[in-house]
C-alpha positions in Angstrom: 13.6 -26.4 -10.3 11.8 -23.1 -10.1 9.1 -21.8 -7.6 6.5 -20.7 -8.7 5.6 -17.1 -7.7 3.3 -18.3 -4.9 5.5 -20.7 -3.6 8.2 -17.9 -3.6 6.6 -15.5 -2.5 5.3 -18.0 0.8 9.0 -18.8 1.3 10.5 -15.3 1.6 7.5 -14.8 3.7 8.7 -17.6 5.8 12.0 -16.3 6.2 13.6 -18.8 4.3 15.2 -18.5 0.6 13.7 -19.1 -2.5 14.9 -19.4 -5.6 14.8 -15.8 -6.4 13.5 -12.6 -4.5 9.8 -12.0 -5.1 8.9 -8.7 -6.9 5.6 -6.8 -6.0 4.3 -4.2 -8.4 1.1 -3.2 -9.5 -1.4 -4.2 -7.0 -2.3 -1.6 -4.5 -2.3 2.3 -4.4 0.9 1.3 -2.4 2.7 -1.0 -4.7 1.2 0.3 -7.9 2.2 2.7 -11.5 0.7 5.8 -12.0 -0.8 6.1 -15.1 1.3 7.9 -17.2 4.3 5.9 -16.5 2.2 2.8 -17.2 1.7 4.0 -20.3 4.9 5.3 -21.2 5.7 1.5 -20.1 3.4 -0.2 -22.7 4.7 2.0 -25.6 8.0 0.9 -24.4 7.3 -2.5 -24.8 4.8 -3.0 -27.2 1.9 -3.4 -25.3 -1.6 -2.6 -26.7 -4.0 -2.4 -23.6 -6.6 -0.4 -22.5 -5.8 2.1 -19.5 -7.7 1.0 -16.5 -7.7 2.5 -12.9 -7.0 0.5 -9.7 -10.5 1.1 -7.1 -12.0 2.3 -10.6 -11.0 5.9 -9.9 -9.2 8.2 -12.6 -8.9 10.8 -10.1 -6.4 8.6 -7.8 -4.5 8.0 -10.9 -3.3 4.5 -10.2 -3.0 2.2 -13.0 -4.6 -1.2 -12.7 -1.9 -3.1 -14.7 -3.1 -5.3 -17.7 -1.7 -8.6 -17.3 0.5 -9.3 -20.4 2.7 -6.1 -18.8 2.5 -7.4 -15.5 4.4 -10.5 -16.8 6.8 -8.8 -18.1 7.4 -6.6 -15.1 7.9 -10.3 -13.7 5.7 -9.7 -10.7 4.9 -12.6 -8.4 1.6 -11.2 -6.8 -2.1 -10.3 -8.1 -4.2 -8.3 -6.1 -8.2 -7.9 -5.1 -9.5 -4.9 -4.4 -12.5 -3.5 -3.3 -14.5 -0.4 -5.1 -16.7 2.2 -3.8 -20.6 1.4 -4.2 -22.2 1.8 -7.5 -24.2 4.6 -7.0 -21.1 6.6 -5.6 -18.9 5.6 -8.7 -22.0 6.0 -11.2 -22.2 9.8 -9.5 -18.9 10.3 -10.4 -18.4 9.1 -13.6 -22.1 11.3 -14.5 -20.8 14.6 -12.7 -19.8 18.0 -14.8 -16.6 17.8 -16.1 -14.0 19.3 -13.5 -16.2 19.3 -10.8 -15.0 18.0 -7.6 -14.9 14.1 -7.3 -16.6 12.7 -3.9 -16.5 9.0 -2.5 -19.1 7.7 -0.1 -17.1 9.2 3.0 -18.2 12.9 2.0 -14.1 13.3 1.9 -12.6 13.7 -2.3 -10.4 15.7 -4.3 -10.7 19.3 -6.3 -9.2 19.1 -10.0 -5.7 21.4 -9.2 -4.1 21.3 -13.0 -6.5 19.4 -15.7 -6.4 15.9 -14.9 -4.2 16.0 -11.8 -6.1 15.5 -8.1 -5.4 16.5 -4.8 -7.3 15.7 -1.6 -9.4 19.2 -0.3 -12.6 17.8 0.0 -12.5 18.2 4.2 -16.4 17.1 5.7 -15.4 17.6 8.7 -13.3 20.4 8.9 -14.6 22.6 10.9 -16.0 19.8 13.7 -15.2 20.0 17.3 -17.4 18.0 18.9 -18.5 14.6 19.4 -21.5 15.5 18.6 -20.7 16.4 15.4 -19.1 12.9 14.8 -22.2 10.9 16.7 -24.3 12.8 13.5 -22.0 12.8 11.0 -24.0 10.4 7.9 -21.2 7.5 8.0 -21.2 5.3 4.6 -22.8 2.3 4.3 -19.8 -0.6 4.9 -22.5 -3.3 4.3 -23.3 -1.9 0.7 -23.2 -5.3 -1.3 -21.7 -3.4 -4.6 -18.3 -3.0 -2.8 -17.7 -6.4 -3.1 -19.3 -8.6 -5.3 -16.7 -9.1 -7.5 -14.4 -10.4 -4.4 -15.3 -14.0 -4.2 -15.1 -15.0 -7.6 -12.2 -12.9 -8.0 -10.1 -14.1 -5.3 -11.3 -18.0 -6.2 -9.7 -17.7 -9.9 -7.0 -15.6 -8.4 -6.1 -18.4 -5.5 -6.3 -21.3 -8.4 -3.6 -19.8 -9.9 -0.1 -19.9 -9.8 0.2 -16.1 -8.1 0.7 -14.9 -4.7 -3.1 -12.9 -3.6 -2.5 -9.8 -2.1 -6.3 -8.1 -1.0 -6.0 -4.4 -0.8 -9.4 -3.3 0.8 -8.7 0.9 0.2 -9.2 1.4 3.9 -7.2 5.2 4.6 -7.1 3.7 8.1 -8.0 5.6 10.7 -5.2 8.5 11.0 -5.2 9.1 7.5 -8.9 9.0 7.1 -8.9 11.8 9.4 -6.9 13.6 7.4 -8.9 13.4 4.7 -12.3 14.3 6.7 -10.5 17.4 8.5 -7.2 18.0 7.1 -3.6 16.6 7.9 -2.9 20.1 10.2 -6.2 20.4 11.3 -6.5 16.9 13.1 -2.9 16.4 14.2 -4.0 19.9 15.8 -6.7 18.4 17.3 -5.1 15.1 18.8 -2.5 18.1 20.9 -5.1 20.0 21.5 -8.5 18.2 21.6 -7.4 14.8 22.3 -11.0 13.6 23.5 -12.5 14.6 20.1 -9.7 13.2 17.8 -9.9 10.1 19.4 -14.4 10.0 19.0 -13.8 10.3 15.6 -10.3 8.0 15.5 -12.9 5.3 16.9 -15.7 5.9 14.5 -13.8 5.2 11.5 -12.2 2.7 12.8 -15.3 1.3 13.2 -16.6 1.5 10.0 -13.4 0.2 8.9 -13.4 -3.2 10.4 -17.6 -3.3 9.4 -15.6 -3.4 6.0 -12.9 -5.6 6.5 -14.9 -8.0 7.9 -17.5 -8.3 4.9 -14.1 -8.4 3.0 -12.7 -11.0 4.3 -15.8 -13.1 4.7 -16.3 -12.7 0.1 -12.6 -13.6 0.2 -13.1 -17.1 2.1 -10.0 -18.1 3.0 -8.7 -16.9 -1.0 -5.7 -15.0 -0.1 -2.2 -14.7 1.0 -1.8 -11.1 2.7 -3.8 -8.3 3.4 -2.8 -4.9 3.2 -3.7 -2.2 6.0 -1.8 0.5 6.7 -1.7 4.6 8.1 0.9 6.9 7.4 3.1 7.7 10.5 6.2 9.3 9.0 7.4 12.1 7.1 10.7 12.3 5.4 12.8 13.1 8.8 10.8 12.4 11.6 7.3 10.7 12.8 4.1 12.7 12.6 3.6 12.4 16.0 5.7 11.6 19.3 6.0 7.5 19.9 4.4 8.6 23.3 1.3 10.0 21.5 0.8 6.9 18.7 0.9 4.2 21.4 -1.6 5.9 23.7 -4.1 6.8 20.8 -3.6 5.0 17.8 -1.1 1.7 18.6 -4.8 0.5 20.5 -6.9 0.8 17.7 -4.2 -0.7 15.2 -3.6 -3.4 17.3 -7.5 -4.1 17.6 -7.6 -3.6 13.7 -5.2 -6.9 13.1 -6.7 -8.6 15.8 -9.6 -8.6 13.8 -8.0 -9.6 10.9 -6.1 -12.3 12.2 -9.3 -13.9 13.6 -11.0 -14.3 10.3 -7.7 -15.1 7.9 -4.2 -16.9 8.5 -3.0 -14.3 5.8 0.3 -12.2 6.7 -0.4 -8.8 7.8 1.2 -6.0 5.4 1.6 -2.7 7.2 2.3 0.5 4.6 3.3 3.8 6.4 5.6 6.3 4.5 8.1 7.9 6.0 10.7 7.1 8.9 8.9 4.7 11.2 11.7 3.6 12.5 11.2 4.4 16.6 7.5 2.5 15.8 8.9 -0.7 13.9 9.3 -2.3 17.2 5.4 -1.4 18.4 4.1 -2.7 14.9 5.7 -5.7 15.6 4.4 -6.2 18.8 0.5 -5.9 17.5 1.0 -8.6 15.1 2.3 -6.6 11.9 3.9 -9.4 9.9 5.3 -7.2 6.4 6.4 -3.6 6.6 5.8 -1.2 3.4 7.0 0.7 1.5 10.6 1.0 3.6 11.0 4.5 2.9 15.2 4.3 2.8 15.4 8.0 2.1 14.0 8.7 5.0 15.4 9.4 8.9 16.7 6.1 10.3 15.0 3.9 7.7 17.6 4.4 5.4 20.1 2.5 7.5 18.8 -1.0 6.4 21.6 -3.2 7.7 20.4 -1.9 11.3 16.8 -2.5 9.9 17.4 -5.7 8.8 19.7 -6.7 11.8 17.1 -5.7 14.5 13.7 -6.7 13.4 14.5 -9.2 10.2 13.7 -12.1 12.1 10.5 -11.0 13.0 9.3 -8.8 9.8 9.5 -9.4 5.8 10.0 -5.9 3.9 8.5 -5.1 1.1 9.8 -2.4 -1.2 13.0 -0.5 -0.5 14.3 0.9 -4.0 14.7 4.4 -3.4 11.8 6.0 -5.5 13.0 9.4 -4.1 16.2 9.8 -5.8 17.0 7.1 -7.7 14.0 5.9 -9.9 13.1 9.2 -10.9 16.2 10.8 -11.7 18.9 8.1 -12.0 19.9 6.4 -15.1 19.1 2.5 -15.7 23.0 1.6 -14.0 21.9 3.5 -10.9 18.7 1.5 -10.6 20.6 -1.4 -10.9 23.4 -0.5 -8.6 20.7 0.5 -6.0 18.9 -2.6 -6.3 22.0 -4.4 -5.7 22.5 -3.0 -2.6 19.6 -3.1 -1.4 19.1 -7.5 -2.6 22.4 -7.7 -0.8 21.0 -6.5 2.5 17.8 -7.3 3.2 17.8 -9.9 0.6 19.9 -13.0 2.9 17.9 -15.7 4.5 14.4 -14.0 2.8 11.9 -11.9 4.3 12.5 -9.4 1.5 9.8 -8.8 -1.1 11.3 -6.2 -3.9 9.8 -3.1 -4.9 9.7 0.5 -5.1 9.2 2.7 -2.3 5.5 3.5 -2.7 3.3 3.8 -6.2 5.1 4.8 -9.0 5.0 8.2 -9.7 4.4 10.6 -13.0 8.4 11.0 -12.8 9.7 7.8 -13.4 10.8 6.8 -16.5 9.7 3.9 -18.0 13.3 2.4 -18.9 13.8 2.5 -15.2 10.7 0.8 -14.0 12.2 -2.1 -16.1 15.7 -1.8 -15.2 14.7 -2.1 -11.5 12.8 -5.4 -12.4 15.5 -7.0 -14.6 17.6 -5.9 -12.0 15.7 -7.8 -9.4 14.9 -10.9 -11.7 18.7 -11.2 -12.3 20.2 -9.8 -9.3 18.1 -11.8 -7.1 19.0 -14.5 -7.6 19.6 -16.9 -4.8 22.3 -17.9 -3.6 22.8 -14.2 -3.6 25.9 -12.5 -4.1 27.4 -15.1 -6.9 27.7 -14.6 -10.6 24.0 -13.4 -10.7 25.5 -9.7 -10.1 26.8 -9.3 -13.4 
């Protein structure tokens, strides 16, 4: 008889098999379809729906997926979000046309080609001081419009038969401070400033879990896991030495999901691009229950039976299909193929939630979005391995 997507969803969480592995797509800046693929993806399939934006923010560019597509993308998860106040998103959809977009941090993003976004908007990039972070004017975490859509949401969410993933957009502390100063301005600053890096590591981090808790409080108990996350990794290496995270930033993670795990029982998802391999172990320690996206283009990461082998027992992954190489620029059989091996391996005994490797980007095609679904829905099939395959 089969699960339904909570149920499997709960059980590959558990580390035990269902009857199919669980697909994630479309719920987070993390997990999520850009918008021109999404709607390359309802002409495809003859879907008439409005486009909508994830956090309610065209300049991120992240679709929030209708539902009649995201039933036919076969995912087993719906998400909760928060948004940034009203007044913040009223200012920006009432600014001049091209002007630069601003959330309630004082950090945004400067129009680079029409209707494409990049983070410049740097507050703080020219601060040195703690002084200059003790007077910064934080946001207001207890501004009721971020959430007062939560508890209803999440109630009608958790009476249904979907797994709830809750996707507070919390840049975490490290990458918050990339946005406020600039990725080579701060990583700068931790080498060579450490005392100021970490005054204003701290102060977000503080305003982050003044967040998280009102958060988790409208959720009540209406969820399954909760996403967090900071990006550690680049394509080769970390952005920083293992030395240097687990004096600085490993505390204030491990705080962070302290915090969480005192007001839920929901599993912890961790997202951090790049190769995070040497720090796998270390999330694991603070209570990190799923790792995403499993960058496996990337250093060590892309040796998944090692991955799986080492820390399987202790972590789910979520993600994995190579959104580097292969769902941009391979045909619908190599999406296939690479979802095959990738089920095969991290796929046995669960703890593997399928997806790409990080939001789908502007350069996927839409016939391979569904290949790697159909893939999964057929592939995925436990027991794995059998006549599922094809």
């Amino acid at each position: 008889m089969p699960l339904t997507p909570r149920e499997r969803v709960l059980t590959a969480l558990d580390h035990e098999e269902p009857d199919r592995v669980p697909i994630v797509i479309g719920v987070s800046n993390a997990t999520g379809i850009k918008i021109d693929p999404y709607r390359e993806l309802k002409e495809l399939i003859g879907i008439d729906a409005p486009d909508e934006y994830l956090y309610d923010w065209p300049e991120l560019g992240t679709a929030a997926v209708d539902e009649e597509t995201m039933l036919r993308l076969h995912a087993d998860v719906r998400g909760v979000l928060d948004v940034e106040p009203a007044d913040i998103i009223e200012r920006n959809r009432s600014r001049p046309p091209h002007s630069d977009y601003v959330n309630s941090w004082g950090s945004g993003a400067k129009e680079v080609r029409p209707g494409e976004w990049f983070p410049m908007v740097e507050p703080l990039a020219d601060a040195s001081t703690i002084d200059e972070v003790d007077n910064y004017p934080w946001p207001d975490m207890a501004d009721p419009s971020r959430i007062a859509h939560v508890a209803q949401q999440a109630k009608e969410l958790a009476g249904g038969d979907y797994a709830v993933i809750a996707t507070p957009w919390l840049l975490f502390p490290l990458e918050r401070a990339f946005a406020m100063q600039g990725m080579e301005r701060f990583l700068m600053n931790m080498a060579l400033s450490p005392d100021f890096a970490e005054a204003l590591l701290k102060r977000i981090a503080e305003s982050c879990k003044e967040l998280m808790v009102h958060f988790l409080e409208a959720l009540d108990g209406n969820l399954d896991i909760i996403k967090i996350g900071d990006d550690l990794g680049t394509q080769r290496s970390l952005l920083m030495s293992p030395e240097m995270y687990r004096s600085v930033l490993k505390p204030i993670h491990a705080e962070f999901i302290e915090l969480i795990k005192r007001h839920t029982d929901a599993k912890v998802m961790f997202h951090s691009c790049g190769d995070v391999y040497p720090l796998v172990g270390d999330l694991v320690e603070i209570g990190v229950d799923i790792l995403n996206p499993v960058q496996t283009s990337a250093g060590e990461l892309s040796d998944l039976e090692r991955l799986k082998s080492q820390f399987g027992k202790n972590l789910t992954f979520c993600g994995a299909i190579d959104s580097h190489r292969i769902l941009p620029h391979g045909t619908p059989e190599d999406v296939r193929t690479e979802v095959d091996r990738v089920v095969q391996i991290l796929g046995p005994g669960g703890g593997y939630l399928a997806g790409a490797v990080h939001t789908i980007m502007n350069d996927v095609p839409a016939e391979n979005i569904l290949a790697m679904v159909d893939a999964i829905e057929e592939i995925g099939r436990y027991p794995l391995g059998g006549s599922n395959r094809g």
